[in-house]
VEXDREN-2710 file (C-alpha; in Angstrom, 1 decimal):
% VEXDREN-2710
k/r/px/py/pz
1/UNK/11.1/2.5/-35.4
2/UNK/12.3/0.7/-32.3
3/UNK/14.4/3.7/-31.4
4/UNK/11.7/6.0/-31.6
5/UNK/9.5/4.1/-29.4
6/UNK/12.4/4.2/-26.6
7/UNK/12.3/7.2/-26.8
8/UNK/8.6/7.5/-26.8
9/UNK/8.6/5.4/-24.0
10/UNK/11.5/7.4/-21.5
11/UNK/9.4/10.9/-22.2
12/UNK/5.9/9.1/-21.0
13/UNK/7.2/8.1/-17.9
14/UNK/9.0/11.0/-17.5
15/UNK/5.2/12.7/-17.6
16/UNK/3.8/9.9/-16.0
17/UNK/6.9/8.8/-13.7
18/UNK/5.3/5.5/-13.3
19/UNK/3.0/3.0/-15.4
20/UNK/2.1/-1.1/-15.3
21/UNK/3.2/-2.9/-18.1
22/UNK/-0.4/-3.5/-19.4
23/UNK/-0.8/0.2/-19.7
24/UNK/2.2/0.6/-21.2
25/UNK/1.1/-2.1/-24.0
26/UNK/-2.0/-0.2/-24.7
27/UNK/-0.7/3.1/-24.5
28/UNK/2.5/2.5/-27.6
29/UNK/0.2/-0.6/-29.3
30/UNK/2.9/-3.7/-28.7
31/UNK/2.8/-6.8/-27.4
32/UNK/3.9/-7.9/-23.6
33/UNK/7.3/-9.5/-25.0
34/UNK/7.7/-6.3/-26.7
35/UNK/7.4/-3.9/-23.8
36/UNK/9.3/-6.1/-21.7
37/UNK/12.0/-6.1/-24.4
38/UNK/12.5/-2.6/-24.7
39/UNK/11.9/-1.9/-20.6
40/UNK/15.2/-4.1/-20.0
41/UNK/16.9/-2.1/-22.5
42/UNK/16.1/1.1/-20.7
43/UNK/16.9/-0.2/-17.4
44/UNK/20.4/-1.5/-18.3
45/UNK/21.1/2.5/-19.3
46/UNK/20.0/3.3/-15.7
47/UNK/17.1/5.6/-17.0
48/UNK/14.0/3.5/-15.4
49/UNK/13.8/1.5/-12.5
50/UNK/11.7/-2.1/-13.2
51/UNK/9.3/-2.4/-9.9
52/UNK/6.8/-5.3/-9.2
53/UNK/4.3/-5.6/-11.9
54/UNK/6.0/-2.4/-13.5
55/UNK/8.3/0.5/-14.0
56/UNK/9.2/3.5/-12.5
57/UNK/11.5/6.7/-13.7
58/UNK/14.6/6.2/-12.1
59/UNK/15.6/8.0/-8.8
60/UNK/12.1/9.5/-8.5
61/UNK/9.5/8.3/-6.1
62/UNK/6.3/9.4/-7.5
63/UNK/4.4/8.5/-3.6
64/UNK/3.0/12.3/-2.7
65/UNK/4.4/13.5/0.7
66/UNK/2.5/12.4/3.7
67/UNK/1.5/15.8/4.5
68/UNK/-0.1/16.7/1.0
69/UNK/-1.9/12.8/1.0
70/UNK/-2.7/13.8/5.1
71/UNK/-5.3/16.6/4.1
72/UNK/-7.0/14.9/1.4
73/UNK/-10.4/12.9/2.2
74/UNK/-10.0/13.4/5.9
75/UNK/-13.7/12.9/7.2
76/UNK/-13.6/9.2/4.6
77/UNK/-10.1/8.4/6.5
78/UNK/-11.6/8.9/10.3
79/UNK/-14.6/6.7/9.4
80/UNK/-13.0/4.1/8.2
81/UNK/-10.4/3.6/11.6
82/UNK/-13.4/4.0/13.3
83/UNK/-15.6/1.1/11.4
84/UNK/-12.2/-0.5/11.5
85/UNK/-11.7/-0.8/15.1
86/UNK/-14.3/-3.0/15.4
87/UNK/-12.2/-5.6/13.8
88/UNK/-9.6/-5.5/16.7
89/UNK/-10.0/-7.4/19.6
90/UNK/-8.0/-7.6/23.4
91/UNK/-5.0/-9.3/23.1
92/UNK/-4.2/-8.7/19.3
93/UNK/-1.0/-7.7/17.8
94/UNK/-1.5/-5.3/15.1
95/UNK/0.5/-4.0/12.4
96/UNK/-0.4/-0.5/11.2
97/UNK/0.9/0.7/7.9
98/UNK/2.3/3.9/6.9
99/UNK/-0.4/5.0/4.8
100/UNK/-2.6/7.8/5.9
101/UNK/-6.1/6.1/6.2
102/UNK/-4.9/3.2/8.1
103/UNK/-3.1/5.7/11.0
104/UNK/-6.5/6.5/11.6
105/UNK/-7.0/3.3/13.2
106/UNK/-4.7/3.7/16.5
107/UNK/-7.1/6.7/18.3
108/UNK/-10.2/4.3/18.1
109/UNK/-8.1/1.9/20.4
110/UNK/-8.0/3.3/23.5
111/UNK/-9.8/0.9/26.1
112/UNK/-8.6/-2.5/24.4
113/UNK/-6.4/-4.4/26.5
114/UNK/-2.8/-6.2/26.4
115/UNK/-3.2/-4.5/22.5
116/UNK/0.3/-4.7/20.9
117/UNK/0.7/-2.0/18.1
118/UNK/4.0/-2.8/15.1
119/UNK/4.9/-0.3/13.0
120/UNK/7.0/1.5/10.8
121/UNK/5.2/4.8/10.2
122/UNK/6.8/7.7/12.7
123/UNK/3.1/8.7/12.6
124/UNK/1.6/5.9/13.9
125/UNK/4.3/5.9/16.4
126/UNK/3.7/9.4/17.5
127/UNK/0.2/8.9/17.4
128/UNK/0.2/5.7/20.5
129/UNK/1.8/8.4/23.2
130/UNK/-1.8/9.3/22.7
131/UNK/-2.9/6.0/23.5
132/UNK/-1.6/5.0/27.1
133/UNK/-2.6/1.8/26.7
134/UNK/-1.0/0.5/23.7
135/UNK/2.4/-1.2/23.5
136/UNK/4.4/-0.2/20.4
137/UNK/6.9/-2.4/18.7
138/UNK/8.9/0.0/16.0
139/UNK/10.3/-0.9/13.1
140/UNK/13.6/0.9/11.8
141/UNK/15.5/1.3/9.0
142/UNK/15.9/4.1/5.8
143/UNK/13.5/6.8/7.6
144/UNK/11.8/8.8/4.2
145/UNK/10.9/12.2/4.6
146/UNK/8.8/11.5/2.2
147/UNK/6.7/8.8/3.5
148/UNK/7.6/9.4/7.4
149/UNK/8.3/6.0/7.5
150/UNK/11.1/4.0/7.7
151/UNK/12.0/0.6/4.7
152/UNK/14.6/-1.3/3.5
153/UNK/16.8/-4.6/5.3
154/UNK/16.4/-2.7/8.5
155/UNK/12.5/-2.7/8.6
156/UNK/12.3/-5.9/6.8
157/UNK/14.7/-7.9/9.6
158/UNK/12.7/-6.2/12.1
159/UNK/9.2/-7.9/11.0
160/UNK/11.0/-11.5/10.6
161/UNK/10.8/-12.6/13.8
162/UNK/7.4/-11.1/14.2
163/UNK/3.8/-13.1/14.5
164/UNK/1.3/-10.7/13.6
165/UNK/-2.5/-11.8/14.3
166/UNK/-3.3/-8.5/11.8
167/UNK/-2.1/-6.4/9.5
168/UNK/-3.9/-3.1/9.1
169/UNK/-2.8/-1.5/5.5
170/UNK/-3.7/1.5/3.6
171/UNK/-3.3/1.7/-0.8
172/UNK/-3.4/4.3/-3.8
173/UNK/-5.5/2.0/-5.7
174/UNK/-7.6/-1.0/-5.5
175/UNK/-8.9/-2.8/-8.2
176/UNK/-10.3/-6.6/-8.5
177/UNK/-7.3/-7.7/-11.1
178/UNK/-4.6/-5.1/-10.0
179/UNK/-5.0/-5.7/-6.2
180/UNK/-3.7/-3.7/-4.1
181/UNK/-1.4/-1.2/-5.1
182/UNK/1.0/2.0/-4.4
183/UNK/3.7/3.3/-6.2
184/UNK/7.3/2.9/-3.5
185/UNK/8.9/0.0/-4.2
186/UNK/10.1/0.4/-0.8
187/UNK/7.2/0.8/1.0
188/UNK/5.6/-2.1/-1.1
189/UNK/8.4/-4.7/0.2
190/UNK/7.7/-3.7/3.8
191/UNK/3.9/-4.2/3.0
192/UNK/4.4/-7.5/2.0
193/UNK/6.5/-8.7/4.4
194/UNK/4.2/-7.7/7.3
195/UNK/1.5/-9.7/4.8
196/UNK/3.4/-12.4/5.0
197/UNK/3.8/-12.7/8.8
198/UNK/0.5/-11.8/9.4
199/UNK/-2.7/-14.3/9.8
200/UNK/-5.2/-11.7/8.4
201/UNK/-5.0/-8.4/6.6
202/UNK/-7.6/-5.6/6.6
203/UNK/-7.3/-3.2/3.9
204/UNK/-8.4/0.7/4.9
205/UNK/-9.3/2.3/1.5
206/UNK/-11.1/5.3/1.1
207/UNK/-13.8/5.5/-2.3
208/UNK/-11.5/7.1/-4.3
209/UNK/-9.3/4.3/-4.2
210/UNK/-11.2/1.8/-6.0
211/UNK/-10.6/1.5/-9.7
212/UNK/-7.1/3.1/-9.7
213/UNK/-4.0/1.8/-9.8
214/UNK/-0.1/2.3/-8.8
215/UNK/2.5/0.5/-10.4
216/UNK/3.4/-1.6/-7.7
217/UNK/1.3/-4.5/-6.4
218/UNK/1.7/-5.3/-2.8
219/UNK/-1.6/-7.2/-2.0
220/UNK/-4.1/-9.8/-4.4
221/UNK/-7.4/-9.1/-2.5
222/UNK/-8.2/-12.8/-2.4
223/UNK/-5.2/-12.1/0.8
224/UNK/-7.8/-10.0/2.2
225/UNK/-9.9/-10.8/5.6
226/UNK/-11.7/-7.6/5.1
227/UNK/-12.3/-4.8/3.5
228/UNK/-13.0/-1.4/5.0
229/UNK/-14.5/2.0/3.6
230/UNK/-16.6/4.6/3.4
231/UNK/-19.6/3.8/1.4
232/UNK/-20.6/1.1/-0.7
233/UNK/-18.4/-0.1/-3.7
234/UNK/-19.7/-1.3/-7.1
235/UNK/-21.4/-4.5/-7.4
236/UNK/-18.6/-6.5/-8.7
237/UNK/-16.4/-5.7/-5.6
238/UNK/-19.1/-6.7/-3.2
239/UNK/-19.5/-10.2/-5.4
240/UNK/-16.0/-10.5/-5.2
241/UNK/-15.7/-10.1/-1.5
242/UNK/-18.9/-12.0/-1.1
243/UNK/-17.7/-15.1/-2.9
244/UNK/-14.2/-15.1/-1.2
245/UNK/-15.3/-14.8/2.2
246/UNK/-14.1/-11.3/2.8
247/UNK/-15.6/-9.2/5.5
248/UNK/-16.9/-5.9/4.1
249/UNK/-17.5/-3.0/6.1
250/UNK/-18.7/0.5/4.6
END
């Protein structure tokens, strides 16, 4: 019964506090219409919260706080923002996420010159007073404990205005069809506005990235310029960079 399956469907995302719609297809056997149908329903009640390309528990931000996600895969992190570095050149203006990967980026700066450095991570910002050199724009708005970051109108207004030669991002998953993905719905909308203003976009994902997935969509990698990690991906990622002209750096 429909009812049943409502309720079937408010327990798993209670375990799973987030899911795509596909997965949620597969996982209670109905089609898309279906699953949409019955999503709407429960986010009229106020239980869930419908996100880009999914849904989330209401009220609950599934994103693990920086500090746990800082201490995981830390040697994988630091080689990537040092292979990514070389992807910056004098006279660029950057945009550095809030992820944790793509923070390792700013120490490999230092000797770069007139190297403009936007962000909305307090990380990030903390991180340039280590860099002389750099000149930091910082975005504002809702500051997350959470995240250490800060979303929402103010940091979107913030990045408007902005012309950003690239954008420097980080992700929870990465897969060919899903793209780019984490699960804040917030963070996600400051992520693709810097997208938007920027001219190219280098994603910073570790291994253990690739083949997962967060709800939330922020980035088709056909939007990529390149992609950075630690060691090489399968061989349908490096076709699919191959053919798209994406720089790939492992």
């Amino acid at each position: 019964m429909r009812t049943d399956r409502l309720h079937q469907l408010e327990q798993y995302l209670i375990r799973r506090r987030s899911a795509t719609l596909p997965e949620l297809c597969g996982q209670f056997g109905v089609s898309m219409n279906t699953i949409r149908r019955d999503i709407r329903e429960l986010v009229e009640s106020g239980r869930l919260a419908k996100v880009y390309g999914g849904v989330v528990l209401n009220q609950q931000d599934p994103t693990l706080p920086y500090t746990d996600r800082s201490q995981s895969a830390v040697a994988e992190k630091q080689a990537i923002g040092r292979l990514a570095a070389r992807l910056v050149e004098s006279g660029d203006t950057l945009y550095v996420d809030s992820g944790t990967t793509a923070v390792e980026l700013i120490p490999h700066l230092a000797g770069l010159e007139r190297i403009t450095v936007v962000s909305n991570s307090l990380i990030v910002q903390n991180r340039i007073l280590q860099v002389p050199d750099l000149t930091l724009i910082a975005i504002g708005g809702q500051f997350s404990r959470r995240t250490l970051s800060c979303s929402g109108p103010g940091a979107i207004a913030g990045l408007r205005d902005l012309r950003i030669r690239k954008a420097f991002m980080s992700a929870t998953g990465v897969g060919l069809e899903t793209g780019a993905t984490n699960y804040s719905p917030y963070e996600a909308e400051v992520k693709r506005t810097a997208i938007e203003r920027s001219r190219e976009v280098i994603l910073m994902a570790d291994h253990s990235k690739f083949g997962k997935t967060a709800a939330i969509c922020f980035c088709p990698l056909d939007r990529l310029s390149a992609l950075v990690t630690d060691r090489k991906p399968d061989d349908a990622m490096v076709e699919f960079c191959r053919s798209h002209g994406i720089a790939l750096l492992y």
